[in-house]
LUMFI-182997 format. One record per residue (C-alpha): y, z, x; chain. Coordinates in Angstrom, 3 decimals, padded with zeros to 6 digits. Example, Ala and Ser with C-alpha at 12.3 -4.5 7.8 and 13.67 -1.06 7.14 Angstrom:
north -004.500	up 007.800	east 012.300	vodo A;
north -001.060	up 007.140	east 013.670	vodo A;
This chain:
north -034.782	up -016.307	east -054.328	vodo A;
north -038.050	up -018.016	east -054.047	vodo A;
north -040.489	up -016.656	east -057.530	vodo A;
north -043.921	up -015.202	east -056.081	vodo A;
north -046.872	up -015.118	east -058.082	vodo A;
north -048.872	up -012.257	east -057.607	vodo A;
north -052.540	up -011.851	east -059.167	vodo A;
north -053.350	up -007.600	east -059.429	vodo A;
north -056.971	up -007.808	east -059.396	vodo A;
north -059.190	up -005.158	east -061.151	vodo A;
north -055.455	up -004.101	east -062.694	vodo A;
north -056.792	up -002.119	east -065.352	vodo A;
north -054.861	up 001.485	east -065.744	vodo A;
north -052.736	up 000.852	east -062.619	vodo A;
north -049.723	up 000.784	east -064.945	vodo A;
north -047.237	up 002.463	east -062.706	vodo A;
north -047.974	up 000.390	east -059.990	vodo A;
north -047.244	up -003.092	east -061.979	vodo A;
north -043.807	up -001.146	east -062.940	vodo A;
north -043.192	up -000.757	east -059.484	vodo A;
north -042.822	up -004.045	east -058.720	vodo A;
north -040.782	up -005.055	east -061.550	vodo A;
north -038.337	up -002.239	east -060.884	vodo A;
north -038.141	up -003.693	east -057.491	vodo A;
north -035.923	up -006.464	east -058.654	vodo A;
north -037.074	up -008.949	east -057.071	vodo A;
north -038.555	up -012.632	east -057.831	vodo A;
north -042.340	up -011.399	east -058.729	vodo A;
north -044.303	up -012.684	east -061.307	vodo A;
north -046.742	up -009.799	east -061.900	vodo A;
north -050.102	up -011.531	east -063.074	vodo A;
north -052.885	up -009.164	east -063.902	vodo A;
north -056.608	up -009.665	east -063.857	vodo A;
north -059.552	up -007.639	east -064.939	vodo A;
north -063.318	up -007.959	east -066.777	vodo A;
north -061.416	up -005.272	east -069.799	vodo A;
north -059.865	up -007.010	east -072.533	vodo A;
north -058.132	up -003.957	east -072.898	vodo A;
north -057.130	up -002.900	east -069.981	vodo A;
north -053.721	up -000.910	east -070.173	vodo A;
north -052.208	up -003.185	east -067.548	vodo A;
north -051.629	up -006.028	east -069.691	vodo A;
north -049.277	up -004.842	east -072.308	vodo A;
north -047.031	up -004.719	east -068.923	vodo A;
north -048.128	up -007.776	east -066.948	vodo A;
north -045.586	up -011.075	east -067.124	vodo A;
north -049.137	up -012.822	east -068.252	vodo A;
north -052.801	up -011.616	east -067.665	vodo A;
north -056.315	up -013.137	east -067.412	vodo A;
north -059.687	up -011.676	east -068.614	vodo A;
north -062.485	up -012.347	east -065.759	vodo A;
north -066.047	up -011.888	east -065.587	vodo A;
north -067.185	up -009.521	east -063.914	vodo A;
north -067.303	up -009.287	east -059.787	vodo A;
north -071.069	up -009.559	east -060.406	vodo A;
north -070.975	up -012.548	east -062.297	vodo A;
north -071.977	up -015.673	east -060.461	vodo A;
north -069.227	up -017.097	east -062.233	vodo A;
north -066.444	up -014.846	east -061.272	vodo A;
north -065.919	up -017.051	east -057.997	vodo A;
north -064.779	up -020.210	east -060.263	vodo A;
north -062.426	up -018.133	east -062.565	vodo A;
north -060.580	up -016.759	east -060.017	vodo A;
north -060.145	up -019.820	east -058.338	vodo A;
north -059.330	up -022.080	east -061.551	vodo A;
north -057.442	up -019.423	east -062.334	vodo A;
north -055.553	up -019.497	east -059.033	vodo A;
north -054.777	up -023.513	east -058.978	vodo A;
north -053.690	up -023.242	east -062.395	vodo A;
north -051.038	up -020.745	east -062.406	vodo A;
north -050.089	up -021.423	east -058.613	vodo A;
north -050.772	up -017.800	east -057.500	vodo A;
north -049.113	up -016.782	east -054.200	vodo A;
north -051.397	up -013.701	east -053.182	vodo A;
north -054.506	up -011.484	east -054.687	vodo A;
north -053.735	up -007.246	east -054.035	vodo A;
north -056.763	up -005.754	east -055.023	vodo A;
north -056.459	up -002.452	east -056.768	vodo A;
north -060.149	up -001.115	east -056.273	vodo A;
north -062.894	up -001.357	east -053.367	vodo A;
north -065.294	up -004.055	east -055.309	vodo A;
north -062.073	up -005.955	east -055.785	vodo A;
north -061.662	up -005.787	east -051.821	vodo A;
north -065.313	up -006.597	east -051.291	vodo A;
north -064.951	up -009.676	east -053.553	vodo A;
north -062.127	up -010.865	east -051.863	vodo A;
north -063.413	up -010.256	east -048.561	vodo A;
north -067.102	up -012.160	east -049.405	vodo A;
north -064.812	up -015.544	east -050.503	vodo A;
north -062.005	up -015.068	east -048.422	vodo A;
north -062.267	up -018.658	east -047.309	vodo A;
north -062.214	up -020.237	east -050.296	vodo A;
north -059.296	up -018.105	east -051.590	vodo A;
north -056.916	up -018.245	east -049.246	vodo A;
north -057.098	up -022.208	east -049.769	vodo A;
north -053.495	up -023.873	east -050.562	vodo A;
north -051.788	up -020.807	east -048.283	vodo A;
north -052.590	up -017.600	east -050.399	vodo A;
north -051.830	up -014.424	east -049.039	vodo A;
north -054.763	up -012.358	east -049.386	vodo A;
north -053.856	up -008.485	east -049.322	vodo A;
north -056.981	up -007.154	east -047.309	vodo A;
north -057.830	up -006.258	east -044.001	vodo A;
north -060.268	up -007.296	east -041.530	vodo A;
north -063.662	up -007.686	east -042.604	vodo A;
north -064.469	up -004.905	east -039.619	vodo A;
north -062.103	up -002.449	east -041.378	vodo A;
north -063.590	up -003.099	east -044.733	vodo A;
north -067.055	up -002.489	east -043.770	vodo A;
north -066.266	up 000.356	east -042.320	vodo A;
north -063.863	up 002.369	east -044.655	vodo A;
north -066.615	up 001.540	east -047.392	vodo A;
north -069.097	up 002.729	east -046.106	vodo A;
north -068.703	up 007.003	east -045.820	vodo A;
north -070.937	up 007.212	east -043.428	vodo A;
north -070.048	up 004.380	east -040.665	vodo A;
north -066.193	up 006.067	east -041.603	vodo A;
north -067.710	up 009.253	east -040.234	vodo A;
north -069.409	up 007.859	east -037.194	vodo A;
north -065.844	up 005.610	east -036.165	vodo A;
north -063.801	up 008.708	east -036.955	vodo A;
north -065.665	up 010.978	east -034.664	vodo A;
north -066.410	up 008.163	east -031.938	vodo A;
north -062.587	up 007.522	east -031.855	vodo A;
north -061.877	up 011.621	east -031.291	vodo A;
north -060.329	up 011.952	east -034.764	vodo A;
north -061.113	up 015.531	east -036.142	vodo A;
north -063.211	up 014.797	east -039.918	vodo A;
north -065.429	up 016.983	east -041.311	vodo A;
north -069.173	up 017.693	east -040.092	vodo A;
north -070.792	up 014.707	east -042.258	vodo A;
north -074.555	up 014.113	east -043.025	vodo A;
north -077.226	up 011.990	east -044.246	vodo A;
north -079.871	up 013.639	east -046.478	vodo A;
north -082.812	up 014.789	east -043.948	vodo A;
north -080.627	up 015.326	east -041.498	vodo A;
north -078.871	up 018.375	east -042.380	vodo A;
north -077.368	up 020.940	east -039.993	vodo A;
north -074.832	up 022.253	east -042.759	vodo A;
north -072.932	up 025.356	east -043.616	vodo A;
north -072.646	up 026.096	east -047.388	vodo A;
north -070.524	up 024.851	east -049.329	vodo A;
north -070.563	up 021.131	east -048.542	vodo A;
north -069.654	up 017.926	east -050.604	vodo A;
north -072.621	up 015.765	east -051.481	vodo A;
north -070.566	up 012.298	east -052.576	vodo A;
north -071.615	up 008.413	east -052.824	vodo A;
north -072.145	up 006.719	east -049.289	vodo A;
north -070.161	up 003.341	east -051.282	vodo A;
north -067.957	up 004.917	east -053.620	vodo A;
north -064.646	up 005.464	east -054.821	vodo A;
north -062.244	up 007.471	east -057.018	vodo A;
north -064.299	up 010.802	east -056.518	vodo A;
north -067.247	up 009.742	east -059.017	vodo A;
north -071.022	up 011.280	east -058.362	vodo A;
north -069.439	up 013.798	east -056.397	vodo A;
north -071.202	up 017.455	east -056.222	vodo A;
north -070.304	up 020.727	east -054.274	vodo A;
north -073.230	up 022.078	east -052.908	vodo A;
north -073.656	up 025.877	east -052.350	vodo A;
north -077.111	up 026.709	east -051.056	vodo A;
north -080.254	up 025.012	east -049.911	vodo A;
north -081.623	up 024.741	east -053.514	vodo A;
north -078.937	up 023.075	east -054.296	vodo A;
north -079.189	up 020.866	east -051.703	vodo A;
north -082.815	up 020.139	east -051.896	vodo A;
north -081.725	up 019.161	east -055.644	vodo A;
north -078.602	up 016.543	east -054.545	vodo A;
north -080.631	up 015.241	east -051.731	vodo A;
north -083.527	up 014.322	east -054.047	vodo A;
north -081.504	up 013.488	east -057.182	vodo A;
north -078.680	up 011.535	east -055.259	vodo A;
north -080.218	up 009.690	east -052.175	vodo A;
north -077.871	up 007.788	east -051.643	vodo A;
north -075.067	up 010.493	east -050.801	vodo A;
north -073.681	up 011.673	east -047.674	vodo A;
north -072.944	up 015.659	east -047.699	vodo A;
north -070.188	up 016.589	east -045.885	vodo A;
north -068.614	up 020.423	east -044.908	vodo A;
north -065.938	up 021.442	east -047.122	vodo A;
north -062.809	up 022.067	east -045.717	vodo A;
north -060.098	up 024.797	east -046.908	vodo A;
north -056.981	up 023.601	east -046.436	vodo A;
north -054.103	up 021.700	east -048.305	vodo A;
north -055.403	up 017.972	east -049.181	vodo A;
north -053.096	up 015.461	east -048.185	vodo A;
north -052.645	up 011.514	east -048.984	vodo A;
north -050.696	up 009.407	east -046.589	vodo A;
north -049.395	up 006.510	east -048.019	vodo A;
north -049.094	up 004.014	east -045.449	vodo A;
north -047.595	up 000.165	east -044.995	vodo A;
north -048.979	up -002.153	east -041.857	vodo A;
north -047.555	up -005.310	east -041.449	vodo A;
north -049.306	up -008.345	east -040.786	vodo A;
north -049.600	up -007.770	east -036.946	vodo A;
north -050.863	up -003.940	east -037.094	vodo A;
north -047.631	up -002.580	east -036.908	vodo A;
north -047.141	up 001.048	east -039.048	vodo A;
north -043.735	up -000.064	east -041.277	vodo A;
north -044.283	up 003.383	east -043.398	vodo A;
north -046.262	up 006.607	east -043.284	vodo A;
north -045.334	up 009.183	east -045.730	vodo A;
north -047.764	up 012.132	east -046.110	vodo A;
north -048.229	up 013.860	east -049.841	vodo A;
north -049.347	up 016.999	east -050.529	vodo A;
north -051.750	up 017.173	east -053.053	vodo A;
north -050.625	up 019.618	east -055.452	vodo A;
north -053.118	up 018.958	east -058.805	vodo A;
north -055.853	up 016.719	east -059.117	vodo A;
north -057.765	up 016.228	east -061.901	vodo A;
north -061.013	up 013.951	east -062.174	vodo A;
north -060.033	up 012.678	east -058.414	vodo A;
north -056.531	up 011.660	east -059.669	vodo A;
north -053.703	up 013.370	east -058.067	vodo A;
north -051.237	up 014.977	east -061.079	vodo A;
north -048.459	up 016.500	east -059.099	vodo A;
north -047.600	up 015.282	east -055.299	vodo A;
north -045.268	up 016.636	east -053.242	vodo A;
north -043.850	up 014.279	east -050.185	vodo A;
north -043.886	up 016.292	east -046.553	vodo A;
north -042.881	up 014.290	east -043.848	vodo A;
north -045.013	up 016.082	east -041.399	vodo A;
north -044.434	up 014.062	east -038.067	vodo A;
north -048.419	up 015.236	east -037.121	vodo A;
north -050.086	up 013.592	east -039.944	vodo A;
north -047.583	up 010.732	east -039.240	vodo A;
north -048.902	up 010.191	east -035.669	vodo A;
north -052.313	up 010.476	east -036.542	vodo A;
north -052.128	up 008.250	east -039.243	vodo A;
north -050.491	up 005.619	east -036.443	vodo A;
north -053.132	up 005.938	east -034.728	vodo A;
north -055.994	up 005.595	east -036.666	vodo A;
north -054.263	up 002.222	east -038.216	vodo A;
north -054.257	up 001.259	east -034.627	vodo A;
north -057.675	up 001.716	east -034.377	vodo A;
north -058.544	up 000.254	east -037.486	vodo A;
north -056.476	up -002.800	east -036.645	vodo A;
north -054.882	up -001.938	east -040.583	vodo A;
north -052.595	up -004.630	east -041.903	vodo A;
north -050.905	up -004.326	east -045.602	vodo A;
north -050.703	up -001.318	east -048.282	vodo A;
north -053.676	up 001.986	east -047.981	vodo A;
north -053.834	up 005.366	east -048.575	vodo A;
north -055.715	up 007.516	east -046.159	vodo A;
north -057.024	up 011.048	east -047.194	vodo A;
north -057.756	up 013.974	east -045.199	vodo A;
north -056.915	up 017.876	east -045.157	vodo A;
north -054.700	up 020.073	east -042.760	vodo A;
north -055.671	up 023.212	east -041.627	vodo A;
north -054.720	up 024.180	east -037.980	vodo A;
north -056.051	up 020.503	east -037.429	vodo A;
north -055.553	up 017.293	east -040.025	vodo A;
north -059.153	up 016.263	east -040.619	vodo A;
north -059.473	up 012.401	east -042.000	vodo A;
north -061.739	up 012.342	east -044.818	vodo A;
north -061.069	up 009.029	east -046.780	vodo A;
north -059.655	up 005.635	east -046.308	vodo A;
north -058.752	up 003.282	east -049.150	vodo A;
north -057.641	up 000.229	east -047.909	vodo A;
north -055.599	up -000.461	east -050.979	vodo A;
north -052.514	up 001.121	east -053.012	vodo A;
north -053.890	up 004.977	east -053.873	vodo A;
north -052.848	up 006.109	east -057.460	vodo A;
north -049.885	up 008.138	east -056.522	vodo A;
north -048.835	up 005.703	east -054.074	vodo A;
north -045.857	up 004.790	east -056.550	vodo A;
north -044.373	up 008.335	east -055.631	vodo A;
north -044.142	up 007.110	east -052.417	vodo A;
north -042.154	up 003.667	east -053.687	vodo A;
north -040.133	up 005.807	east -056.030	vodo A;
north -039.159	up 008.038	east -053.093	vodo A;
north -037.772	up 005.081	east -050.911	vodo A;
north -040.599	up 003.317	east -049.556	vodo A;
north -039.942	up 000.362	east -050.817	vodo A;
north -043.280	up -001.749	east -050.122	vodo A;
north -042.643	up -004.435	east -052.646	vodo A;
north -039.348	up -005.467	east -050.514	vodo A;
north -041.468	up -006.072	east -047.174	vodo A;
north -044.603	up -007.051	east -049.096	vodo A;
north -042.047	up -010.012	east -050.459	vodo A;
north -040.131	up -010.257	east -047.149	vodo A;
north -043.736	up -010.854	east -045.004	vodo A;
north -044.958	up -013.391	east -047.782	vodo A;
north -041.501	up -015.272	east -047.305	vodo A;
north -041.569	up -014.908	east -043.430	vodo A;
north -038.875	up -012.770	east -043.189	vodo A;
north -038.495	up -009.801	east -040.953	vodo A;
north -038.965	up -006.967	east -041.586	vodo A;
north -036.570	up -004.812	east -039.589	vodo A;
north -033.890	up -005.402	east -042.297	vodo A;
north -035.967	up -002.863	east -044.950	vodo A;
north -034.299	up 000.465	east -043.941	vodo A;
north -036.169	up 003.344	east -045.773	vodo A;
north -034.795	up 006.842	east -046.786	vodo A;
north -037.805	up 008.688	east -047.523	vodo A;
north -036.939	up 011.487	east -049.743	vodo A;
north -038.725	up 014.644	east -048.259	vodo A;
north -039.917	up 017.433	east -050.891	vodo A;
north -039.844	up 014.788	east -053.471	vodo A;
north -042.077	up 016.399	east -056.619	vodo A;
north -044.006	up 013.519	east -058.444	vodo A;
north -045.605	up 014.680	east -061.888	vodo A;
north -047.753	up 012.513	east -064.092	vodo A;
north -048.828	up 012.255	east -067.817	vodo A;
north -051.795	up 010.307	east -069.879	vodo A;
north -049.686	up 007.755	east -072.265	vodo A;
north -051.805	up 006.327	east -074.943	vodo A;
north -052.166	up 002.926	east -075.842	vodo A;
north -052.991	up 001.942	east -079.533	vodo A;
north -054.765	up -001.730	east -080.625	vodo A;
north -054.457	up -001.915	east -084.696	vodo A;
């Protein structure tokens, strides 16, 4: 079985995630890369690299020395200014046949962006919540006031009146604010292959969060979510690993697309959907109508803080 070297960019705390694809069994070498000397990922990875920092004009030239030296087969960037920074040299890193694990640039720019998600979400028919820029508010109380560019639920307010919202709008200009929805918050883990083609959608309920970070999941193959979900990959034109937000009451209302492996994604591998198989079977050119998945419905996913000590 052919050995594929794959770099984790912006690894950092994704722990359970580099387990994953050692518990796989198959030939990966699990190569982690990130600006934090510390990072939690590397007392896991089969080797690791520090890097500068995406921001650092010399980021570019580690990667890619980096990249020749150790023969990596693929980059799967773990956060969305690792995806940005692959998309901006895609060129140059794909050289010598590396499988880059982002989508279109046209998907990128507009899952990062909050705003133009809004706009193509509505435009396409999906249901998502009322979203708006600040002065040009016609909101109901309470709404979410979050970053237009953001991720992992940082800078993010709830707003409950107008003096609140004169406050947010002045304080964080940069925001969209967007109606809060009751309902049971959902993320759909979700596999495309390389042509568009949905290979797994498994909803999770939401159970606890804490700081943006789901603590309990439970799986519920609900075949509505699933369908939506196929379609707004289709629309998208989505190829590899994401996780796609959104909250279901009476209606499932799309309110967040990573295009990357979500945090509790690995309830989703433990539960059957085995991504690292087809992730190794598409970089090998194999197909992928061989992986047969048993998705375990109801499966309960709880997680823990483990500490990590440096004498």
């Amino acid at each position: 079985m052919k050995t594929l070297k794959i770099l984790f960019l912006a690894s950092h705390w994704r722990v359970s995630l580099i387990n994953a694809f050692q518990d796989s069994k198959l030939s990966f070498e699990r190569i982690c890369g990130d600006s934090d000397p510390l990072a939690p990922s590397f007392r896991e990875a089969d080797r690791y690299q520090v890097l500068p920092l995406f921001s650092d004009p010399q980021c570019l030239r580690s990667v890619l020395n980096f990249c020749e030296v150790e023969k990596i087969s693929a980059l799967l960037p773990l956060t969305n200014k690792s995806i940005e920074f692959i998309a901006k040299h895609r060129m140059e890193l794909e050289a010598e046949g590396r499988r880059l694990w982002i989508p279109q640039n046209r998907a990128i720019e507009i899952c990062h962006d909050k705003w133009k998600l809004f706009e193509f979400l509505k435009g396409k028919g999906f249901d998502t919540p009322s979203t708006f820029l600040p002065g040009h508010l016609e909101t109901s109380f309470p709404c979410i006031a979050k970053p237009r560019r953001g991720e992992g639920s940082k800078d993010l307010f709830i707003v409950r009146d107008y003096n609140g919202l004169e406050f947010y709008m002045k304080k964080c200009p940069h925001h969209v604010f967007q109606k809060l929805i009751d309902g049971q918050e959902f993320s759909v883990d979700a596999f495309f292959d390389k042509y568009g083609s949905p290979r797994l959608i498994v909803p999770r309920e939401r159970l606890v969060v804490r700081g943006g970070e789901v603590m309990v999941s439970r799986i519920n193959m609900d075949i509505n979510i699933i369908e939506k979900v196929k379609a707004l990959g289709s629309s998208l034109s989505l190829t590899g690993p994401c996780t796609i937000q959104g909250i279901q009451n009476g209606k499932f209302y799309f309110t967040d697309v990573n295009l990357r492996f979500g945090s509790g994604y690995v309830h989703t591998i433990s539960a059957g959907g085995n991504v690292p198989l087809m992730m190794y079977k598409e970089m090998v050119g194999q197909d992928l109508d061989s992986v047969k998945l048993d998705i375990k419905d109801h499966s309960i996913m709880t997680r823990y803080s483990e500490n990590i000590f440096h004498h």
